[in-house]
N, C-alpha and C positions, 0 to 999 in steps of 0.2 A: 504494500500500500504506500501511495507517494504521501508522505510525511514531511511538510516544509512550510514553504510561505514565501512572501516578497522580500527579497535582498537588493539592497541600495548601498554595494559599496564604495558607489561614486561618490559617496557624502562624507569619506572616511577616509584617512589614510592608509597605505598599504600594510603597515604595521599591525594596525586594527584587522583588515582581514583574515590575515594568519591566528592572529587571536580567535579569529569567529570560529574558521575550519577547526579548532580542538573544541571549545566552547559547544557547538551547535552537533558535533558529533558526539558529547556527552548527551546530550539532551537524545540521542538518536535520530534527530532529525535526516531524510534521505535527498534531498531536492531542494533547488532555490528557485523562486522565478524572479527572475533578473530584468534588467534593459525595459522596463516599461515606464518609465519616466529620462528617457537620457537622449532623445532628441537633439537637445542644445550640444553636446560633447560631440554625437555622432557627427552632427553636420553643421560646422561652422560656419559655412556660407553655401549659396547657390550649388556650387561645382567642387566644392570639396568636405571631403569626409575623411574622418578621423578615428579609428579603430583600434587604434593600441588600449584602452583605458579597459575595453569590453573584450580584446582578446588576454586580455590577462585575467581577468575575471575569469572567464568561460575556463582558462587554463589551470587556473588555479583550482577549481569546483571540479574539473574533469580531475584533475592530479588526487583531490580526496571522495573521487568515487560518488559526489553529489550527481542526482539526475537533474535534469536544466528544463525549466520551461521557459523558453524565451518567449519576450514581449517583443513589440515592431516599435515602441518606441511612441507610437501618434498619436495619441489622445491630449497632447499637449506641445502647444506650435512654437518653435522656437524664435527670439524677440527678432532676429534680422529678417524673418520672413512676415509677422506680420506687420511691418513698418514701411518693407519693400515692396509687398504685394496684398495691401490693404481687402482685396476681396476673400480673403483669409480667414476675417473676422466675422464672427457674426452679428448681427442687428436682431435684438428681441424683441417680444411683444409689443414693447412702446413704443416700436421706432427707432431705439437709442442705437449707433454704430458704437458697436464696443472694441477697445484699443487691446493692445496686447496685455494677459493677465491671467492669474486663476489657470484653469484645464479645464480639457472637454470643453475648448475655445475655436473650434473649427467651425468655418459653413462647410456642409458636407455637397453641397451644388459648386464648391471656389475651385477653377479649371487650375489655378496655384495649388490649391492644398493638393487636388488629387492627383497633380504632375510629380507635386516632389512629398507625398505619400509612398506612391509606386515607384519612383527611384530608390527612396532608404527603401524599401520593402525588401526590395530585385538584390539589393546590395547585402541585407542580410542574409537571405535564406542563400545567395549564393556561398557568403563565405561558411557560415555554421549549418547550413542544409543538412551535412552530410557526418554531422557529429554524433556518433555513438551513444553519450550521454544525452543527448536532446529526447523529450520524452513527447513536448507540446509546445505546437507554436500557439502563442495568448495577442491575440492580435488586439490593440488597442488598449480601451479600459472604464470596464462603464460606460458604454455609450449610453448618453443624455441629450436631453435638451432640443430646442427648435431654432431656425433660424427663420426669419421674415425679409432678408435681406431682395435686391433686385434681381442678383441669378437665379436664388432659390424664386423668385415670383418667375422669372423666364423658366426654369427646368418644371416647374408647376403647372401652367399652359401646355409646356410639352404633353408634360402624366395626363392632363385632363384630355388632349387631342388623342394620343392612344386608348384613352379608358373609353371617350364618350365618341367618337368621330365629328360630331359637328357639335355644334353652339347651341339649335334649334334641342338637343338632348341632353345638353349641360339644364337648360334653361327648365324643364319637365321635369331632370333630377331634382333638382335645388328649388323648384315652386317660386322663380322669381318675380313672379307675379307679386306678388309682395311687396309691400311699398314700393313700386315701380324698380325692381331689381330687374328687369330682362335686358341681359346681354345679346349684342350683333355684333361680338368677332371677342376673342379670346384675347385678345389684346387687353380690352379694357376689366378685367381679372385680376384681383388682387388677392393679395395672401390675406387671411379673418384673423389682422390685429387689432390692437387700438385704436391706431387713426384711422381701420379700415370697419370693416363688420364683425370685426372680436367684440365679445367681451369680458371683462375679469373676473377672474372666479371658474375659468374652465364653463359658464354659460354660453352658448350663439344662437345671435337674431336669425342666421340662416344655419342651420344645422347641418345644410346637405354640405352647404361648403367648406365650412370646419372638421366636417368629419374626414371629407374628401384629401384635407389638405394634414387631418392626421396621419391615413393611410399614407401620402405622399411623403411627409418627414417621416416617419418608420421608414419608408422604402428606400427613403435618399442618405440615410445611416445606414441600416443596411447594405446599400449597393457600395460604400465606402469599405465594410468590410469583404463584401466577395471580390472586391478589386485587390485588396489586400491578399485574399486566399489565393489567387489565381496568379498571382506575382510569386505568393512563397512554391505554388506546384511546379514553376517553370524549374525550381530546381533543386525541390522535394517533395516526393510522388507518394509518401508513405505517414508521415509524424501526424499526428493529429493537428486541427485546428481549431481551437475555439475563441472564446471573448467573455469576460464576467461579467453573467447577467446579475439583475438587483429584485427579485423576488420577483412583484405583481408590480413592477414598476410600467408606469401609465401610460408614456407616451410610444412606447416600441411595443411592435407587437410578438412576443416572445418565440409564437409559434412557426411565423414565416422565418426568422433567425434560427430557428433549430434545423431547420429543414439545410442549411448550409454549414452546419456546425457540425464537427464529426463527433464532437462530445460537448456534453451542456458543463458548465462550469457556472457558478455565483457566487455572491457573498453575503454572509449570515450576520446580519446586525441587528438582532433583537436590541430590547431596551431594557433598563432594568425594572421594568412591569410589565414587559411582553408578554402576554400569556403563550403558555409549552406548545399550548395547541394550535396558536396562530405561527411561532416557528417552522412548527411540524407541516403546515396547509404550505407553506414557501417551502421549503422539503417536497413536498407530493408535489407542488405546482413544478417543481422544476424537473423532479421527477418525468411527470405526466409529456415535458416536451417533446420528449422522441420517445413516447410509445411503453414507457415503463424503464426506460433504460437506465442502470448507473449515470451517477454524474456525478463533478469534482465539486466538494465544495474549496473554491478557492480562496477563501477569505475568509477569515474569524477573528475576532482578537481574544489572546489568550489573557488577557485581565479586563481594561477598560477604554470605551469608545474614547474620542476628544470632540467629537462634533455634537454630544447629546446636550438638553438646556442642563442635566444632570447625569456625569458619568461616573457611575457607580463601580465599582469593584465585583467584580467576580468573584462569588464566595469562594473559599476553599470548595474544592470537588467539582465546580459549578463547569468549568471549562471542560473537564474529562464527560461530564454528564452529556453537556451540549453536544460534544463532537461524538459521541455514543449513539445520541439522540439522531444526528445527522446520518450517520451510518445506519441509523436503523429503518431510515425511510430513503437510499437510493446512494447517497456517499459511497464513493469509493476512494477518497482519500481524504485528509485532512491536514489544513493548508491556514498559516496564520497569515494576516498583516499584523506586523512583520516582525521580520529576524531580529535583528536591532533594531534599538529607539533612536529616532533622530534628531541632532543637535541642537537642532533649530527648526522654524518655520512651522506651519501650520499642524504640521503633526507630530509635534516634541513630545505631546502627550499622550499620543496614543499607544497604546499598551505594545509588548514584543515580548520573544521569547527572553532576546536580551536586555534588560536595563539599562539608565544611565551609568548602573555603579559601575556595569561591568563585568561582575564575577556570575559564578552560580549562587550563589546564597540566596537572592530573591528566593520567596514561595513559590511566585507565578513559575520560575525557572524549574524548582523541582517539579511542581505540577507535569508539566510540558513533557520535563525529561521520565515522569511513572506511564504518561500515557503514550511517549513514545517506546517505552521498554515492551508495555504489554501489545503495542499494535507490531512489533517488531515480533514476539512469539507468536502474534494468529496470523502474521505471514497475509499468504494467500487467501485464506479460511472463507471468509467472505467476501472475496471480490467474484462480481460479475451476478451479485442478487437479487432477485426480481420479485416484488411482491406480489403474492397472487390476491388482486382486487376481484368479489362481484358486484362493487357499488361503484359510481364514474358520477365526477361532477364536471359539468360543462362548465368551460371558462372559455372566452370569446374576447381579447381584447377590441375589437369594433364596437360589440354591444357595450363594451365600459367606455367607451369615448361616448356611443349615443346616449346611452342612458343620463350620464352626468353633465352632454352638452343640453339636456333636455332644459324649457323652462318649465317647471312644475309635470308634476301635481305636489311634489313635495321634496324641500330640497337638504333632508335629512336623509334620504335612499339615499345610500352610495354601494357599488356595485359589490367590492372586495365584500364590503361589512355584509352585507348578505350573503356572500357567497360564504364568509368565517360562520356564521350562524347555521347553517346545515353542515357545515364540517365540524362544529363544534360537538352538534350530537350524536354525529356516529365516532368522533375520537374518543366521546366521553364513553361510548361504549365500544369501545377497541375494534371499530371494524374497518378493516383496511379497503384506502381512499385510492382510488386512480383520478386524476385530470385527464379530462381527454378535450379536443377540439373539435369545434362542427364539422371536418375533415374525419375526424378519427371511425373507426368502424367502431361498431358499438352489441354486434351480435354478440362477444364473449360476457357482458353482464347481465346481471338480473335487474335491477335496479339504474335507471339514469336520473340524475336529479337536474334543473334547469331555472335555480332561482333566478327571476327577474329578467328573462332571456328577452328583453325589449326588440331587440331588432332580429327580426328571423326574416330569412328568404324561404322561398318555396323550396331548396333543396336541402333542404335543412328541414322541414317540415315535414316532408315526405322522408328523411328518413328516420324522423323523431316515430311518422304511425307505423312504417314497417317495421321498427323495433318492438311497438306497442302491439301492433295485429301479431306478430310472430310468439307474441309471451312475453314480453318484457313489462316492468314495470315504470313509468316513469312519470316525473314528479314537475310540479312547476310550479310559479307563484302570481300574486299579483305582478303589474307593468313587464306585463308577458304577451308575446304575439302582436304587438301594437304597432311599430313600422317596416319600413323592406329595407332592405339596403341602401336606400338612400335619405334615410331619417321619413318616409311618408309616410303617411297612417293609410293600414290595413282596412279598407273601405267594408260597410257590412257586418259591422260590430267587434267587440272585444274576443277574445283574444284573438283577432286576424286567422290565420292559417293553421291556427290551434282549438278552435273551433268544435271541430269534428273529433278530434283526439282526445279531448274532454270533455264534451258532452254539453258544453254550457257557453250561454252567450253572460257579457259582465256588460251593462249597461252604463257604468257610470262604478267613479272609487270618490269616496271620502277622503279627504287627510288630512292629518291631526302631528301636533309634537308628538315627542316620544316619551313627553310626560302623561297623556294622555293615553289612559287604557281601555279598552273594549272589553265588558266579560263575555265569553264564548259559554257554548253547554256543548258537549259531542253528544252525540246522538243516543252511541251505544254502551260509551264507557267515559263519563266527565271524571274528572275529578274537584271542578269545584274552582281549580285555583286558574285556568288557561284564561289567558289574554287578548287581543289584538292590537295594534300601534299603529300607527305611520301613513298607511293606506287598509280602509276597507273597500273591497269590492261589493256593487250591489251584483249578483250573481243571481243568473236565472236557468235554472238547470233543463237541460235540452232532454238528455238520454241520462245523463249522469242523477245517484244517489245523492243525500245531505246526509253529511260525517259529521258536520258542528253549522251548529247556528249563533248567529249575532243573540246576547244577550240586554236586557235592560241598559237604559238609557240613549240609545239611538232608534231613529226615526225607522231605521230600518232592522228594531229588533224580530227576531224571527227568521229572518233570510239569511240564504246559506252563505255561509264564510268558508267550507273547506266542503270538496265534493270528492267522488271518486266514481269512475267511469270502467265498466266492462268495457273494451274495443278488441273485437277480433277473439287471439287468446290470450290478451293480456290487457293492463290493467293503467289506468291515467289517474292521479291525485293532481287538486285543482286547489293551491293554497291563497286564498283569497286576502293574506293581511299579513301581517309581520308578526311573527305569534312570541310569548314569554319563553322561556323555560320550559313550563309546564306542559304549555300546548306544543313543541317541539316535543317535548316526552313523549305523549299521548298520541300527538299524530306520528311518530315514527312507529311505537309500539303494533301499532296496525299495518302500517308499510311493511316493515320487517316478517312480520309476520304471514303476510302474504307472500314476501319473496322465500319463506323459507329460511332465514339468515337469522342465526342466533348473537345475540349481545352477549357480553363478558365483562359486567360490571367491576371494578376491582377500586380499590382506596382512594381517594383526591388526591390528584397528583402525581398517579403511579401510570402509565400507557405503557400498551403490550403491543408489538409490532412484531411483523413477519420477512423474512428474507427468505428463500430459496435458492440455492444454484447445484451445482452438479459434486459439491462435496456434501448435501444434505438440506435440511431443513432448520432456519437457526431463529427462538424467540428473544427479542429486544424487551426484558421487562424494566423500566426505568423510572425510577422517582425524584421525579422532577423537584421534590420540597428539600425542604433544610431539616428534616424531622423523621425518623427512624420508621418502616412501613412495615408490618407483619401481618399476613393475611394468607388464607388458603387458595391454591387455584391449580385446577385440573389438567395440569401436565405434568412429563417426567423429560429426565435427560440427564446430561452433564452441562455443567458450565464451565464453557471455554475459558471463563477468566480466571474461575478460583481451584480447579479443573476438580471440583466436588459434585456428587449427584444429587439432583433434586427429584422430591418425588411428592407433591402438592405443597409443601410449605415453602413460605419465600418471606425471607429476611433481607430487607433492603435499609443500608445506613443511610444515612443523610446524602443526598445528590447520587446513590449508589446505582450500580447498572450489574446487569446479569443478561448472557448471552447463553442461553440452553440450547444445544443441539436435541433435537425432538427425537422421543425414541421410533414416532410414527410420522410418517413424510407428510401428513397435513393434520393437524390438528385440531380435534374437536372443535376448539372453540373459534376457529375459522369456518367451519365447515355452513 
């Protein structure tokens, strides 16, 4: 397992290195990623480049046996280029032209950047292409951010001329009828900022074209990196290539980047009151990219952030826990920012293996160096694990752009947070989560869930009922089925092209703060305490049953708030409101039930995960708290860490983790 992090010993004397290489091999660390900030060394002007500083590195890591993931260096422009070649920079929201400064300071549209991007590109992989220690090229770093600049509005025209062919079909998409918005030539198109048709807050007056001009920045960041990947194949055919993604971060859409990524990599910056299980959802989300596959977490910090309003320390155990936790929903390595702490500048404070003082004495240090001991003996053990999901939750970066450019009905929805609240109830009861994309097949589950799926196309739709007609179960919520693809409302009532699959037309939704509750009754089994929030639907059942009705106090008590619908041979839930707690309990308990799929309730705090690959079957039981967990639960095996047998009781210390090889290749309480 690659065991390392980011190494920056451009900020260090050479002396200091040699120090690192004994230092960083006590701790077991196997791997450095390097050269992803050193732009300015490599290319000191237009036509010359400078590579001694980085062939001593690479030489030096190759001489003590470290694996290398090389950076390309571009996420950060260097000051003679953007003073020389001003279309470099980018121009945000406001308008402002921004000067040179900061990172992830590029227009990714500037015929400059991406001249002398693919120069250093061609220039590295040529010379370390072909190095033994090279494990991954890390192109970039963090791609973020938008630009509204004049190339980006010329390279925008272009996207809108190949998406739409003519003007007369921009004009249909985007309903410019509207305050006299209708375009006669693509010229007169401008990017949706401030001084144009933006507005703040991630709201737009015209939706179709904010959205339009989301999908265009994701695309125009991306195409920055397949220029990159396609520069390093000219003359290396083989090494992986990736870029670290930032969770469910908003403006890129993660899924068209995976599709050119040969391995998904991120970075894991909870907070110190991040809940385990919103972690865990960024885990499966990145997961879910290519289909289930491994992926690197490339970034952690092994004690404490520098950019939080409060950075907190990492308890004692807390760091082994996390990167346990990581590994047990798709990790195949584990990867600090960073090695050493840096002297100065914005991240002096951000946590490392190494400290300022230097030695190993730090806590953080020995931490680092127990869990590099113990990933050093399970070796291979778990590389290449795959969890077996029957439950898939869609996640659609478009529908999160439209839903949020949405104005109303209520501007407390936000996409992520719905989506964390049905992942909350099946982590609370251990049942392993696939992400998948409106691309992804969907015949291997039983269950799809589709909170808040606002923008659906017809092909998406149609494969939402042949899932449902073939036996499948699947689930959806209110501001569901409401526009097409280009932000228009689905004419012919709610829920649009979901209609039929649930049985029910939605006339009209209420909305309320999230201080305000609705009481609910279920039909067959209340219990008295379930809720509603945010939006009710008024719901008029077609073909579909009433599971819960609207309780006292609203106008429309009586009428159904959750339906469920026989289609074909299988089965549609229709969730009309944002439900508490209780009503997430209660309406699962029945879903579940229907699918067949047992729950595994175990202690607060504690989550049971699954891996499989071809050396066995291995359970991740972890507790997540600062407080000792003893509870009974219906497996047997050995544990790989303490290499003792378990057979139902489990003794978990403070932050402690246990990895059971299963005496039986699936176990019950997956089943």
């Amino acid at each position: 397992m690659i065991y390392g992090g980011d190494y920056n010993p451009e900020q260090w004397p050479e002396n200091i290195w040699l120090e690192d290489m004994h230092i960083l091999k006590d701790a077991h660390i196997n791997s450095a990623t390097i050269n992803v900030f050193s732009w300015a060394i490599l290319q000191p002007s237009e036509n010359e480049y400078d590579f001694r500083m980085l062939d001593k590195i690479v030489s030096l890591l190759t001489q003590n046996n470290y694996r290398i993931v090389m950076g390309t260096s571009t996420a950060a422009l260097p000051a003679w280029m953007s003073q020389r070649y001003p279309d470099v920079n980018r121009t945000d929201f406001y308008g402002l032209v921004h000067k040179f400064g900061h990172r992830h300071n590029f227009c990714p549209n500037s015929p400059s950047f991406r001249k002398y991007e693919i120069r250093l590109v061609k220039q590295l992989a040529e010379r370390y292409g072909q190095l033994d220690s090279l494990v991954c090229w890390h192109i970039s770093n963090e791609y973020s951010g938008e630009c509204y600049c004049e190339n980006c509005a010329k390279a925008f025209r272009v996207w809108l001329k190949d998406k739409y062919s003519t003007i007369e079909a921009v004009n249909q998409a985007w309903n410019t009828n509207l305050w006299s918005h209708k375009y006669y030539s693509f010229e007169e198109i401008i990017p949706p900022n401030f001084i144009g048709d933006g507005i703040p807050n991630e709201k737009a007056s015209f939706p179709g074209l904010s959205l339009d001009y989301s999908r265009f920045n994701s695309d125009s960041i991306l195409n920055t990196f397949k220029e990159e990947k396609k520069a390093i194949r000219l003359y290396d055919a083989k090494t992986p290539v990736t870029t670290n993604l930032m969770g469910a971060y908003k403006p890129l859409d993660y899924f068209k980047f995976a599709k050119e990524m040969d391995i998904i990599s991120w970075d894991s910056y909870p907070t110190n009151d991040t809940p385990n299980s919103s972690a865990s959802m960024m885990h499966d989300l990145m997961r879910g990219l290519k289909n289930g596959q491994p992926f690197m977490m490339m970034e952690q910090t092994p004690s404490q952030q520098n950019w939080q309003p409060f950075n907190a320390l990492k308890l004692p155990g807390q760091m082994r826990n996390m990167s346990y936790n990581a590994i047990a929903h798709g990790a195949d390595t584990v990867q600090f920012f960073q090695l050493r702490k840096s002297i100065g500048g914005a991240e002096k404070f951000h946590g490392a293996v190494i400290d300022h003082v230097g030695t190993e004495e730090p806590r953080v240090f020995k931490e680092v160096q127990q869990l590099g001991n113990e990933l050093q003996k399970i070796g291979t053990t778990l590389l290449d694990g795959i969890t077996p999901a029957k439950v898939a939750l869609l996640f659609d970066w478009e529908n999160y752009w439209a839903l949020e450019y949405a104005i109303g009905p209520n501007l407390e929805i936000k996409y992520v947070d719905q989506i964390q609240r049905y992942y909350d109830e099946l982590y609370t009861r251990n049942i392993p989560i696939d992400f998948v994309s409106k691309e992804s097949a969907l015949d291997s589950y039983s269950i799809v869930i589709a909170p808040c799926l606002y923008l659906l196309d017809d092909k998406l739709a149609s494969k939402i009922e042949a899932f449902t007609e073939s036996g499948g179960i699947f689930v959806t919520t209110t501001m569901s089925g409401l526009v097409d693809s280009n932000d228009n409302i689905h004419l012919g009532g709610y829920p649009g092209p979901l209609k039929k699959v649930t049985g029910v037309w939605v006339e009209e939704f209420d909305a309320m703060p999230f201080t305000r509750k609705i009481p609910l009754h279920f039909v067959a089994n209340t219990n008295g305490k379930e809720t509603g929030t945010l939006l009710c639907d008024i719901i008029h059942p077609k073909s579909a049953d009433v599971v819960a009705e609207y309780g006292s106090g609203v106008f429309y008590e009586g009428l159904p708030a959750i339906t469920r619908n026989h289609f074909g041979n299988g089965t549609s839930f229709y969730i009309g409101t944002v439900l508490n707690k209780q009503g997430m309990k209660t309406i699962f308990d029945e879903i579940l039930n229907t699918a067949g799929i047992k729950s595994t309730y175990t202690p607060e705090a504690v989550s049971v995960t699954l891996r499989v690959n071809t050396n066995g079957t291995y359970i991740f039981i972890i507790n997540h708290s600062n407080e000792n967990k003893h509870f009974d639960l219906d497996i047997s095996g050995n544990d790989i860490l303490t290499m003792t047998t378990i057979q139902g009781q489990i003794d978990l210390a403070p932050f402690g983790v246990s990895i059971i090889k299963s005496d039986i290749a699936h176990p019950l309480l997956f089943s």
